[in-house]
N, C-alpha and C positions, 0 to 999 in steps of 0.2 A: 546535528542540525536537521536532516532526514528524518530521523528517527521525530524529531520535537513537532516539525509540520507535519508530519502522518498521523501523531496521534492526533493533533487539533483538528486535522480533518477529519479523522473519524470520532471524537468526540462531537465536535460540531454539527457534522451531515450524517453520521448514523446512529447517534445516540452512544455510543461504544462507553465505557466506564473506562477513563486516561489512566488508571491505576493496572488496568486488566492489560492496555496495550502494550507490551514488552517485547523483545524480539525474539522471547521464544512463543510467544502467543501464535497460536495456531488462527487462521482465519478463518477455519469453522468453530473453534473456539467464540471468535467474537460475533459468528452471526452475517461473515461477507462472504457471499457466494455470488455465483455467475458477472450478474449487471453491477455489484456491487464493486467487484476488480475490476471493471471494466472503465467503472467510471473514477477509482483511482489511480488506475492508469493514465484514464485522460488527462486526470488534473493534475499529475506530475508529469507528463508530456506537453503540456502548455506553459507547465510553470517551469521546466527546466528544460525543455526543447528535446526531447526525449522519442525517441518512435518505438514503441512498446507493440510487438506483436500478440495477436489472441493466442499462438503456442506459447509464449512467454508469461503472460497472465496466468494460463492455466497451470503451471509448472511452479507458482506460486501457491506456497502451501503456509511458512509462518509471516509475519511481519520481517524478520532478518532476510529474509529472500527478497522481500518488495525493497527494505533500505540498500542491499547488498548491488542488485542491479540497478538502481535508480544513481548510486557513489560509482559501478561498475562503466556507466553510460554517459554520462554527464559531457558535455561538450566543453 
């Protein structure tokens, strides 16, 4: 379920190709750097209640890493 709303978020708000996003996809792979984690961090910290640190962001390297803490953190 993680996994299905991240891609639609990055499909939706950055263009991303839903085929490309996998969880072994790299996120310089798709093109999301700095503000780009940052702001989906935000949007799965609003949408799941979630407090996402900028070490933690940075430390996100594929898509499996953002699904992995986001199912790790969940309230």
């Amino acid at each position: 379920m993680i996994l299905q709303k991240l891609r639609q978020l990055l499909v939706d708000h950055f263009g991303c190709d839903g085929e490309e996003v996998t969880l072994a996809a790299t996120l310089d792979d798709l093109n999301l750097y700095g503000d780009d984690r940052a702001e989906i961090a935000v949007w799965f910290g609003d949408l799941y209640g979630v407090e996402i640190s900028a070490e933690e962001i940075d430390a996100w390297e594929t898509i499996e890493d953002i699904v992995g803490y986001i199912e790790d953190h969940l309230e």
